[in-house]
mmCIF entry with sequence, helices, sheets and N, C-alpha, C, O atoms, coordinates in Angstrom:
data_MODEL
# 
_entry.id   MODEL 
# 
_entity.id                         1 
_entity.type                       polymer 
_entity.pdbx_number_of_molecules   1 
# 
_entity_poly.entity_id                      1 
_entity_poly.type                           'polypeptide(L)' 
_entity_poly.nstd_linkage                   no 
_entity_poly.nstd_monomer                   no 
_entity_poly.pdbx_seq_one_letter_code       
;(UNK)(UNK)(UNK)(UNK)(UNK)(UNK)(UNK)(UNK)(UNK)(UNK)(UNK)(UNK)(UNK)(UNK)(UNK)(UNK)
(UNK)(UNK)(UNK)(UNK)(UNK)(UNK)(UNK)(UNK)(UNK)(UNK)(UNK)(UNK)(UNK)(UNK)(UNK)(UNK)
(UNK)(UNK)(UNK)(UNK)(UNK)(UNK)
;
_entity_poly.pdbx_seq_one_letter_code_can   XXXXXXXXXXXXXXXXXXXXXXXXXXXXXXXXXXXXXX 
_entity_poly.pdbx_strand_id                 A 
# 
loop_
_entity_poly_seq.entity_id 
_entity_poly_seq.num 
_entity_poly_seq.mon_id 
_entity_poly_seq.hetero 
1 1  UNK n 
1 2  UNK n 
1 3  UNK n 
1 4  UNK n 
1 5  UNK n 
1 6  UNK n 
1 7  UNK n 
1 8  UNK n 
1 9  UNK n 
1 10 UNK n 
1 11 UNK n 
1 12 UNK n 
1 13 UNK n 
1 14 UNK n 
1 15 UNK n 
1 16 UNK n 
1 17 UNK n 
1 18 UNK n 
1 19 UNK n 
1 20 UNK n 
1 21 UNK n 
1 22 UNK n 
1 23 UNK n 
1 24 UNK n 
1 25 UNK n 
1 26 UNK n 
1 27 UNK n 
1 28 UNK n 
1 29 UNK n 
1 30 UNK n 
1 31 UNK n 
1 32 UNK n 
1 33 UNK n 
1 34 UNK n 
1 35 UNK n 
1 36 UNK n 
1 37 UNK n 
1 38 UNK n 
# 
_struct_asym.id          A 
_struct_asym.entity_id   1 
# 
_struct_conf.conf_type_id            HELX_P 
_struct_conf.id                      HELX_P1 
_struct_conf.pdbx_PDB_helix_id       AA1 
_struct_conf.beg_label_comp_id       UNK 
_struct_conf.beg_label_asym_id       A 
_struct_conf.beg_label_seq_id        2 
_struct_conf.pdbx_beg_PDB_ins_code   ? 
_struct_conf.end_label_comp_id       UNK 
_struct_conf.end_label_asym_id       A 
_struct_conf.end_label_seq_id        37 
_struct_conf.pdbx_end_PDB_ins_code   ? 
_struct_conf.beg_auth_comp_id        UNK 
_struct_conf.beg_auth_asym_id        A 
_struct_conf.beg_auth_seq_id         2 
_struct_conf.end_auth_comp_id        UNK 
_struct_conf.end_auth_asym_id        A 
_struct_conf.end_auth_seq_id         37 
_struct_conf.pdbx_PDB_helix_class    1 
_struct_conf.details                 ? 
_struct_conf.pdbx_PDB_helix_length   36 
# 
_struct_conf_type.id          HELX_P 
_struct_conf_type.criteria    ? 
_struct_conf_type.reference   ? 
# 
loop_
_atom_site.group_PDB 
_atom_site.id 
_atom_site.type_symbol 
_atom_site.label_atom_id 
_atom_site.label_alt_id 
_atom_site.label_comp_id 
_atom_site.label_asym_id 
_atom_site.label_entity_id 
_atom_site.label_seq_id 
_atom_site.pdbx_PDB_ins_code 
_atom_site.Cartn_x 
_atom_site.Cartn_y 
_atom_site.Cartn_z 
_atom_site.occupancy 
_atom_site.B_iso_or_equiv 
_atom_site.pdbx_formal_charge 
_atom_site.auth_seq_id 
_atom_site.auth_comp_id 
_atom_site.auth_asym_id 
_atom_site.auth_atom_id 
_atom_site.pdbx_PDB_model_num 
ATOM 1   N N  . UNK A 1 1  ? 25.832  12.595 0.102   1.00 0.00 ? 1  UNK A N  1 
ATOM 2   C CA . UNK A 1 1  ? 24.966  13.787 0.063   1.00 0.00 ? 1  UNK A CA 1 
ATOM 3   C C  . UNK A 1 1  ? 24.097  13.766 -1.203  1.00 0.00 ? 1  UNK A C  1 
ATOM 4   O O  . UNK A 1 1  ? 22.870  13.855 -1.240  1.00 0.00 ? 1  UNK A O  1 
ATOM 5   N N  . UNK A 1 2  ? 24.993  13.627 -2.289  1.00 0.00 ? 2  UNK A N  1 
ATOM 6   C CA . UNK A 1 2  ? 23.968  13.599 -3.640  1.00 0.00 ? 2  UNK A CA 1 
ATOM 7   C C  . UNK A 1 2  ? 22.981  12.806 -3.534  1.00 0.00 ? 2  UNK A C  1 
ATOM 8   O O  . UNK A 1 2  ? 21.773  13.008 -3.658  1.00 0.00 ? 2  UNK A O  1 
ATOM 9   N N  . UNK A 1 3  ? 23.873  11.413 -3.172  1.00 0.00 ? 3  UNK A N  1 
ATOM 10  C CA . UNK A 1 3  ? 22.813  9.943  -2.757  1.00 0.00 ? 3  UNK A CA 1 
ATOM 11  C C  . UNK A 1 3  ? 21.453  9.941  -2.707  1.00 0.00 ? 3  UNK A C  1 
ATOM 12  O O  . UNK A 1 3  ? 20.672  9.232  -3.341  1.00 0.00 ? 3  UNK A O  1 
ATOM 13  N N  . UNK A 1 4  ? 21.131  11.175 -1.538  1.00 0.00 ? 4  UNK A N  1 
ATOM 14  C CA . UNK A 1 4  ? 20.233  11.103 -0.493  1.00 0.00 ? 4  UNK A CA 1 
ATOM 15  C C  . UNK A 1 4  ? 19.211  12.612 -1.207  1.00 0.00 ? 4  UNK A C  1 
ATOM 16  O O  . UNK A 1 4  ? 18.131  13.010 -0.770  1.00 0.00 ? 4  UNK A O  1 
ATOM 17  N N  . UNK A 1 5  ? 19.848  13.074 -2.158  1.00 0.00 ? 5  UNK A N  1 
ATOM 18  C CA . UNK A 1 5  ? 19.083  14.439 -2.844  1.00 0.00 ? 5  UNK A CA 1 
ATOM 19  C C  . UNK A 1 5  ? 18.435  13.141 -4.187  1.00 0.00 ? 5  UNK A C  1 
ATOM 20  O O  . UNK A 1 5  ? 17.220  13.078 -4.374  1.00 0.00 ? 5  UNK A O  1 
ATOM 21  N N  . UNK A 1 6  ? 19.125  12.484 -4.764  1.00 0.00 ? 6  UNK A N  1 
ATOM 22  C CA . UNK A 1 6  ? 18.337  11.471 -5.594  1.00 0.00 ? 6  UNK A CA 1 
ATOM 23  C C  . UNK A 1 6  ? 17.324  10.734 -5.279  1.00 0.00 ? 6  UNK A C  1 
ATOM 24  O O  . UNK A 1 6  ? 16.423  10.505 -6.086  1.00 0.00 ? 6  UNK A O  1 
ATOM 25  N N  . UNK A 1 7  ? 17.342  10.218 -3.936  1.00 0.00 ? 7  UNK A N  1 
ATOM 26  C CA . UNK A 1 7  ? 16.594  9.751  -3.399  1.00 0.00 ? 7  UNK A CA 1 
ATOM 27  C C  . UNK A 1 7  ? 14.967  10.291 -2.776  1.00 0.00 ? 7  UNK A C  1 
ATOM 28  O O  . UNK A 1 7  ? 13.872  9.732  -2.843  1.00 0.00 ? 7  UNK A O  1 
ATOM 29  N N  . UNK A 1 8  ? 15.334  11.453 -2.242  1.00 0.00 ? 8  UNK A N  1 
ATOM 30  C CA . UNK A 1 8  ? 14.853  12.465 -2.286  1.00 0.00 ? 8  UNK A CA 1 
ATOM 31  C C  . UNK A 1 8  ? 13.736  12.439 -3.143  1.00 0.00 ? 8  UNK A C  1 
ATOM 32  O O  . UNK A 1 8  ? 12.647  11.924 -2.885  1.00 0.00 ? 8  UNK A O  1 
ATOM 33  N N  . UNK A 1 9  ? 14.224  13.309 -4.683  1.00 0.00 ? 9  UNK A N  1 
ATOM 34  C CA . UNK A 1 9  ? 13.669  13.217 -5.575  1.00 0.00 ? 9  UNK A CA 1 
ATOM 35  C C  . UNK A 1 9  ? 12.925  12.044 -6.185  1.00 0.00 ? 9  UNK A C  1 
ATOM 36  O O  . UNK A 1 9  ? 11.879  12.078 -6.832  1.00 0.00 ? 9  UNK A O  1 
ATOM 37  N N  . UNK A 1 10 ? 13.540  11.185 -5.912  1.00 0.00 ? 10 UNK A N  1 
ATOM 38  C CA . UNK A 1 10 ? 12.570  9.691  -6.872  1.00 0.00 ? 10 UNK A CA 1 
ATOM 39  C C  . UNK A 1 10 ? 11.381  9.679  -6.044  1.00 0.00 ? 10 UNK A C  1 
ATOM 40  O O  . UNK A 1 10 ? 10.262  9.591  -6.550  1.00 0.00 ? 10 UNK A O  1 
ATOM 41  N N  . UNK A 1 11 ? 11.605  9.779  -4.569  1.00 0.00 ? 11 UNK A N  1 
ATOM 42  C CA . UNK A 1 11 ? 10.196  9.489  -3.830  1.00 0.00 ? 11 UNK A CA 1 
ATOM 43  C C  . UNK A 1 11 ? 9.179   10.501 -3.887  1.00 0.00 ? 11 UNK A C  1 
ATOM 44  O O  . UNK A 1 11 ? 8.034   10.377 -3.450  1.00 0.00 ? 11 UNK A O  1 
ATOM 45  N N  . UNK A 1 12 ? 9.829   11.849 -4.642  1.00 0.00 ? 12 UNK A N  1 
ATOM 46  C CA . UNK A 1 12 ? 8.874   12.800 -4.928  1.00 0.00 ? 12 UNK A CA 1 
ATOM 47  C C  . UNK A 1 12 ? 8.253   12.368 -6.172  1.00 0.00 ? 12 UNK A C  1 
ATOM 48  O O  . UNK A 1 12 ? 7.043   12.466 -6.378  1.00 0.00 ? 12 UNK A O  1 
ATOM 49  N N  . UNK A 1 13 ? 8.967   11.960 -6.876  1.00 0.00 ? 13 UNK A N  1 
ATOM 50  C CA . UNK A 1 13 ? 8.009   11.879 -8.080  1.00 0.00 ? 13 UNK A CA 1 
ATOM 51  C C  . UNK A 1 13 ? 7.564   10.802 -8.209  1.00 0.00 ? 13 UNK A C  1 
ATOM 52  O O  . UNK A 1 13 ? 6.632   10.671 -9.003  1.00 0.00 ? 13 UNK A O  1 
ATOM 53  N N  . UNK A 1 14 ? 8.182   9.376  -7.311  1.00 0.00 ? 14 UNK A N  1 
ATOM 54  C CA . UNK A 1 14 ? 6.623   8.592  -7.019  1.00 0.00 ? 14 UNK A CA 1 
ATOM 55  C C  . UNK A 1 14 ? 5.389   9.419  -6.532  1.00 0.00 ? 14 UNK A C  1 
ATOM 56  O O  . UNK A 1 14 ? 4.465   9.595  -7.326  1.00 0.00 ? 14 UNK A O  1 
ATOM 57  N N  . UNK A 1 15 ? 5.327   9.909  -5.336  1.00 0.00 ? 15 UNK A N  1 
ATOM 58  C CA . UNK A 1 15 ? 4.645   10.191 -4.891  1.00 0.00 ? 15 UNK A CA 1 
ATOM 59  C C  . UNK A 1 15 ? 3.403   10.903 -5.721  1.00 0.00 ? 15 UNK A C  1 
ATOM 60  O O  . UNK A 1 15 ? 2.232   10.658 -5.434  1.00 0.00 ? 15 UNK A O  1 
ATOM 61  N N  . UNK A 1 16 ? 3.783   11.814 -6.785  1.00 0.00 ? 16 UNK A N  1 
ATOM 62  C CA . UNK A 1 16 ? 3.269   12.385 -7.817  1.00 0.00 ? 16 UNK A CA 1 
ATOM 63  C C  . UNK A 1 16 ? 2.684   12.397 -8.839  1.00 0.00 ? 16 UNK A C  1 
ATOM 64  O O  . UNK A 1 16 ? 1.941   13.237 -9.347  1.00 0.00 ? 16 UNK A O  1 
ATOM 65  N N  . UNK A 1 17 ? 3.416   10.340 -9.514  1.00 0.00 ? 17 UNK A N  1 
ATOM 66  C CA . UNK A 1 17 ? 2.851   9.540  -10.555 1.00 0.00 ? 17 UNK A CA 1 
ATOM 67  C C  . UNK A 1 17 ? 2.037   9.245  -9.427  1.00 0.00 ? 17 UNK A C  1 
ATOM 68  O O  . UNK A 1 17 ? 1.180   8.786  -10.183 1.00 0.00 ? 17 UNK A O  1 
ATOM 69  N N  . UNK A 1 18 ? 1.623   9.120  -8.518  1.00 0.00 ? 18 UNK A N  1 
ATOM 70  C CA . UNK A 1 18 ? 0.703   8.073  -7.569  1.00 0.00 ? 18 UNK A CA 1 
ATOM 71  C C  . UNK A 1 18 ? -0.530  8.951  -7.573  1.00 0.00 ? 18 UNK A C  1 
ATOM 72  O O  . UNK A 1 18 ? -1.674  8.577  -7.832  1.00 0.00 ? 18 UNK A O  1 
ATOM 73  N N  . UNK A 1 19 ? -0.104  10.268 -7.223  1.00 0.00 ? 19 UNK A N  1 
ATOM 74  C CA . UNK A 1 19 ? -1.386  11.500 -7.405  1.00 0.00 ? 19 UNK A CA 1 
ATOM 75  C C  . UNK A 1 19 ? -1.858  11.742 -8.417  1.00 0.00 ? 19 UNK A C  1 
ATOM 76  O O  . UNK A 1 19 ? -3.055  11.519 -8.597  1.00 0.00 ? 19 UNK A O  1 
ATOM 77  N N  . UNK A 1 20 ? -1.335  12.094 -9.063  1.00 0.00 ? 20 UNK A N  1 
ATOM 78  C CA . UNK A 1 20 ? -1.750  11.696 -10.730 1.00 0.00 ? 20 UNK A CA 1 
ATOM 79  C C  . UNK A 1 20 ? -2.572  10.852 -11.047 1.00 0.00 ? 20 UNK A C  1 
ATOM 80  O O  . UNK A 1 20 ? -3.678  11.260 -11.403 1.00 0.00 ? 20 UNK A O  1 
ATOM 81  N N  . UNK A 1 21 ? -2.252  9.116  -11.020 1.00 0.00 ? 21 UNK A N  1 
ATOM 82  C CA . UNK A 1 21 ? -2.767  8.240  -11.044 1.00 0.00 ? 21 UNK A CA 1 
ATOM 83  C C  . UNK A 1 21 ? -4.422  8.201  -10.257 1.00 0.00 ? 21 UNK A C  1 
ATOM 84  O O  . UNK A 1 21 ? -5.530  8.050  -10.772 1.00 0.00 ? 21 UNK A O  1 
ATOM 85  N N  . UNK A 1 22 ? -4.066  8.380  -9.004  1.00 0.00 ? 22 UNK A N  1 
ATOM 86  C CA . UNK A 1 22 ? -5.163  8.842  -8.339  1.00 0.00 ? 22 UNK A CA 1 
ATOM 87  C C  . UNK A 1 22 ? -6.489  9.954  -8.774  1.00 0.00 ? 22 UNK A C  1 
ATOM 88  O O  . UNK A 1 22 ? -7.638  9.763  -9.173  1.00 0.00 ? 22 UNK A O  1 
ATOM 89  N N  . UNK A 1 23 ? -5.989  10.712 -8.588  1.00 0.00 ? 23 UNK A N  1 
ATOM 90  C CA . UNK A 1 23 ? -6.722  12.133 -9.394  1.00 0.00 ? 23 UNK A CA 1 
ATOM 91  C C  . UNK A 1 23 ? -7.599  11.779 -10.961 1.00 0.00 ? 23 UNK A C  1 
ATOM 92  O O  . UNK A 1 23 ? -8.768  12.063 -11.225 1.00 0.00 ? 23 UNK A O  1 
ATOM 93  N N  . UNK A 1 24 ? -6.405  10.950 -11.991 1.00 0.00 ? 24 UNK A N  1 
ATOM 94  C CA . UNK A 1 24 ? -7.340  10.459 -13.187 1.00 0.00 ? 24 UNK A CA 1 
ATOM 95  C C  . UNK A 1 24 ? -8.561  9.532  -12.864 1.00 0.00 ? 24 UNK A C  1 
ATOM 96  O O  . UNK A 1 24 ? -9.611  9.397  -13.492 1.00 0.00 ? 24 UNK A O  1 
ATOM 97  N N  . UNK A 1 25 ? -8.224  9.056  -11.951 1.00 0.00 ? 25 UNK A N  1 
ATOM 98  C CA . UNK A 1 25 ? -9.277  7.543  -11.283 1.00 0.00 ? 25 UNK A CA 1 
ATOM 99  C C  . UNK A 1 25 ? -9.952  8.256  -10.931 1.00 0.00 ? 25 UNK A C  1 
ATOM 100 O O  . UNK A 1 25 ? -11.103 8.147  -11.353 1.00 0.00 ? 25 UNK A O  1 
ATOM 101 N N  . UNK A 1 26 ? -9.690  9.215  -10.114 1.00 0.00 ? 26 UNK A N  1 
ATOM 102 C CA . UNK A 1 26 ? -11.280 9.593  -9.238  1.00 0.00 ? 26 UNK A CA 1 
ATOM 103 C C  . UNK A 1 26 ? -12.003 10.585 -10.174 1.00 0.00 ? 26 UNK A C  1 
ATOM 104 O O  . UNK A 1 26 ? -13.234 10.600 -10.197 1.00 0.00 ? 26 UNK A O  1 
ATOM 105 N N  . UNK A 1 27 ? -11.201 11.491 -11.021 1.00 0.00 ? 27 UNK A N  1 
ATOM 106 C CA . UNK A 1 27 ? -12.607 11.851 -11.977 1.00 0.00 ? 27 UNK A CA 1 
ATOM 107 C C  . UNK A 1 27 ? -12.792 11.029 -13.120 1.00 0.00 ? 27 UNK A C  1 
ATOM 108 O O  . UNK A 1 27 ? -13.470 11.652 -13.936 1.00 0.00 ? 27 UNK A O  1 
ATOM 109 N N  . UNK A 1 28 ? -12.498 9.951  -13.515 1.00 0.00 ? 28 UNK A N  1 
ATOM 110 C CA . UNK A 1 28 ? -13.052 8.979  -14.332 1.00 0.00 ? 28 UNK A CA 1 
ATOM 111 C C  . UNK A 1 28 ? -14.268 8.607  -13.702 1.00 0.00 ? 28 UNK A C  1 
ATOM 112 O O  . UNK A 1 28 ? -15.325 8.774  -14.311 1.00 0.00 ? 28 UNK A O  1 
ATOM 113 N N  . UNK A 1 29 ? -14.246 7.899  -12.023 1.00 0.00 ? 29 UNK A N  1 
ATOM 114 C CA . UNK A 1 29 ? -15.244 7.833  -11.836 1.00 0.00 ? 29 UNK A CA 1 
ATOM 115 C C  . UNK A 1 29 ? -16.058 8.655  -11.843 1.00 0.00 ? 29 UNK A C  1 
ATOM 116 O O  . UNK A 1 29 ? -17.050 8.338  -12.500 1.00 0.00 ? 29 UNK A O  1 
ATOM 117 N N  . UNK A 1 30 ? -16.104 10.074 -11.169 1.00 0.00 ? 30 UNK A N  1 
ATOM 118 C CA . UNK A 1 30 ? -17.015 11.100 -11.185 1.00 0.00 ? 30 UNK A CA 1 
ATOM 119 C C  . UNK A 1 30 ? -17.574 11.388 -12.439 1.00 0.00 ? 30 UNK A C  1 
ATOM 120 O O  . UNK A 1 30 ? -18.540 12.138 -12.586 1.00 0.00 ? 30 UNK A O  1 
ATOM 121 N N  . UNK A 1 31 ? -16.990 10.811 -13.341 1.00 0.00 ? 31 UNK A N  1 
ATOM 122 C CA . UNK A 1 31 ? -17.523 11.581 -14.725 1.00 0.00 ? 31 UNK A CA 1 
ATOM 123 C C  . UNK A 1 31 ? -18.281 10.227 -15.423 1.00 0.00 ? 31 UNK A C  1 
ATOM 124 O O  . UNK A 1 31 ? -18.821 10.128 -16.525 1.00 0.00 ? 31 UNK A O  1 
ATOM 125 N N  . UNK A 1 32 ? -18.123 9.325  -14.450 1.00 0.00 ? 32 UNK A N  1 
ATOM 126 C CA . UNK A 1 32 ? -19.080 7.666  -14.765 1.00 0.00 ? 32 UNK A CA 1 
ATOM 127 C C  . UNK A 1 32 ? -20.367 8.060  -13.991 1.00 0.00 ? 32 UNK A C  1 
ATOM 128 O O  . UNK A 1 32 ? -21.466 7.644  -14.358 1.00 0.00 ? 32 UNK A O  1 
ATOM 129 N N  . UNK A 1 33 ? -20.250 8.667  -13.186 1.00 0.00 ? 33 UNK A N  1 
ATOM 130 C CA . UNK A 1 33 ? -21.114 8.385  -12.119 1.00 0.00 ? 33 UNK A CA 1 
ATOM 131 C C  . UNK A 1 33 ? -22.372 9.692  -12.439 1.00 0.00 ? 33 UNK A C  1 
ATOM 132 O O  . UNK A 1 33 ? -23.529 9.671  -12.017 1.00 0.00 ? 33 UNK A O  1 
ATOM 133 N N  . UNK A 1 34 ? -21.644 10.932 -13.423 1.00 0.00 ? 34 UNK A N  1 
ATOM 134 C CA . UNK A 1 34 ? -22.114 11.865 -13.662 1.00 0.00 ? 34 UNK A CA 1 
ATOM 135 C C  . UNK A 1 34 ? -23.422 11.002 -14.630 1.00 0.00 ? 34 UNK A C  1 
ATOM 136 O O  . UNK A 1 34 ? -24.630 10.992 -14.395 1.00 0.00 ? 34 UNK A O  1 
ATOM 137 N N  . UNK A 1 35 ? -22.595 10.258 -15.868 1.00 0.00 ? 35 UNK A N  1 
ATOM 138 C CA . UNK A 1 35 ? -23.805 9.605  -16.980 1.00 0.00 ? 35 UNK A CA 1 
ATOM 139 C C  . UNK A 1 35 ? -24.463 9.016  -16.054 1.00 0.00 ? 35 UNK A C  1 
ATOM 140 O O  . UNK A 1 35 ? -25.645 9.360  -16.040 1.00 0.00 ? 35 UNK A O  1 
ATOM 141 N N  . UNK A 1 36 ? -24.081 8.022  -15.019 1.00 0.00 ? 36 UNK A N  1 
ATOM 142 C CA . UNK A 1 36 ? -24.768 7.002  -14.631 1.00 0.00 ? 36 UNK A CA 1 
ATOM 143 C C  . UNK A 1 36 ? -26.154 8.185  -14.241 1.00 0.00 ? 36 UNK A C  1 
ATOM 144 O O  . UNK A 1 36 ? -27.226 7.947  -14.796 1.00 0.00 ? 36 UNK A O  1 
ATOM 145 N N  . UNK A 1 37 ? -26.080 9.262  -13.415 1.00 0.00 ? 37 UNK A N  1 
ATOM 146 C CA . UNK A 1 37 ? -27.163 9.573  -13.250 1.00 0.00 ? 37 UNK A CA 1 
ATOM 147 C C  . UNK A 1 37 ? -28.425 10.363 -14.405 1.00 0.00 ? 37 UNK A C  1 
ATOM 148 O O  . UNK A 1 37 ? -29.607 10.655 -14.224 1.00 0.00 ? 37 UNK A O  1 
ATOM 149 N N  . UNK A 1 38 ? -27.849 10.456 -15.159 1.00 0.00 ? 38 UNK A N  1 
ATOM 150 C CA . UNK A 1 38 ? -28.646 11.500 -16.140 1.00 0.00 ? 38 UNK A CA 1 
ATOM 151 C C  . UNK A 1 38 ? -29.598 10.592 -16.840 1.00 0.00 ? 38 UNK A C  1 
ATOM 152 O O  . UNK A 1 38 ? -30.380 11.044 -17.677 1.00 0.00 ? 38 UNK A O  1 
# 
């Protein structure tokens, strides 16, 4: 039972470093793409 509540959890907070990860990338670009136009 615990097993499967750990498990649980780790794939949540992959899931989360992954959004994270994601989210910094895409407004890095947006905020490249902002200079690129000005």
């Amino acid at each position: 039972m615990e097993k499967e509540v750990e498990i649980e959890v780790g794939r949540f907070c992959e899931k989360m470093s992954q959004f994270k990860l994601f989210r910094t990338s895409f407004s890095v670009s947006f905020f490249q793409q902002m200079h690129h136009f000005k």
